[in-house]
C-alpha positions in Angstrom: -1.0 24.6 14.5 -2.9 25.4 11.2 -6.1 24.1 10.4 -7.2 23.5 6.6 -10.2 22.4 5.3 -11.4 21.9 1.7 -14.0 21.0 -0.6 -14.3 19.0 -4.5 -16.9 17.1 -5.9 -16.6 13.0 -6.1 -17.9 11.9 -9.7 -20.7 9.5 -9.1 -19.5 6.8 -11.3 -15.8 7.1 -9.3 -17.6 7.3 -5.6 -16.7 3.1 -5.0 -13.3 3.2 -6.6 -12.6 6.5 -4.7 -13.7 4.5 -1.6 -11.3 1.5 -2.1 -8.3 3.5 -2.5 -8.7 5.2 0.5 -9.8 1.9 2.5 -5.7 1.1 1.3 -4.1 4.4 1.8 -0.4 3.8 0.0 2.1 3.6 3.4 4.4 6.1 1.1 1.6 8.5 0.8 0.8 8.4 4.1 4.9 8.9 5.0 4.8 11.8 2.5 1.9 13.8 4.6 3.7 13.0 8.1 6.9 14.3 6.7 5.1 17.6 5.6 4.1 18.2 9.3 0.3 16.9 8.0 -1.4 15.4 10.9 -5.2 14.8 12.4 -6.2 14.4 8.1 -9.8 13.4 7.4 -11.8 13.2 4.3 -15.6 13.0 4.4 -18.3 12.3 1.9 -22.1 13.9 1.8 -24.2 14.2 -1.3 -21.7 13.7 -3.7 -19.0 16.4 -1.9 -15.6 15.2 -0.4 -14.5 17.8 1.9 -10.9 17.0 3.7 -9.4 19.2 7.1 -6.3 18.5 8.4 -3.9 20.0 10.8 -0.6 21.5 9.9 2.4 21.5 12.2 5.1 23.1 10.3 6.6 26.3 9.6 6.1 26.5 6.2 2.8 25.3 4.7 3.6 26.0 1.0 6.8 24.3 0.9 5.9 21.2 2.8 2.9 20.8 0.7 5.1 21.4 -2.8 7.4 18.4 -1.4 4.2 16.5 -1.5 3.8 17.2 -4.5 7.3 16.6 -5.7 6.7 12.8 -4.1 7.0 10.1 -6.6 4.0 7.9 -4.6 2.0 11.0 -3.9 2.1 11.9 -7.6 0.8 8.4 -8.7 -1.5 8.5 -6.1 -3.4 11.8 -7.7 -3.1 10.3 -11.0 -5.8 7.9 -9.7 -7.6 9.8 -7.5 -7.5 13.0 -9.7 -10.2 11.6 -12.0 -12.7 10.4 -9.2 -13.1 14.2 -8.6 -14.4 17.4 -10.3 -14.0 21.3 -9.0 -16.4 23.2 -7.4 -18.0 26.0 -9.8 -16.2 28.6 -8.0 -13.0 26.7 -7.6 -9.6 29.0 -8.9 -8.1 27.8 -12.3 -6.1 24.4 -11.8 -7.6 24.2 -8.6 -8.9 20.7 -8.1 -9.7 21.0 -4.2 -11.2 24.4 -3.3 -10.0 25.7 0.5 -13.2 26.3 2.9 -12.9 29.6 5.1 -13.1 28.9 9.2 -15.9 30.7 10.3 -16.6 28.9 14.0 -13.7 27.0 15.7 -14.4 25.3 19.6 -11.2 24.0 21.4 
């Protein structure tokens, strides 16, 4: 199993609309993540940061996370989420969510 964690900003003004969507998670998103091997997903919220980790149980990280992306639901979730949040400074070009490096892991 993988573990990946990340890191954007919420926009203020978005924080309780960003909060409502998640409090109704869309069942076909939710489908979409399980079907890419997504499991254990978490998102929390400090100071105006979202940072997400999950666990991945697949074999192929880059091509269950492009069928997620290829989702009909998962793409009109984003398109309402996308907005609530803003890159990091040092995030990569057309990288909304910037990855966080492990650097202490307990099992």
């Amino acid at each position: 199993m993988e573990r990946h964690a990340a890191v954007v900003r919420l926009r203020p003004e978005k924080e309780a609309e960003y909060r409502a969507l998640h409090a109704a998670a869309w069942p076909g998103v939710l489908a979409a993540l399980k079907r890419a091997n997504i499991g254990n997903y978490s998102i929390f919220l400090r100071d105006g940061l979202l940072f997400s980790y999950l666990e991945y149980a697949g074999d192929d990280y880059a091509a269950d996370t492009a069928a997620i992306a290829a989702d009909p639901d998962s793409r009109r979730w984003w398109a309402l989420t996308d907005p609530c949040q803003q890159p990091l400074d040092t995030a990569g070009d057309g990288q909304l969510w910037a990855s966080a490096e492990e650097v202490f892991h307990l099992d």
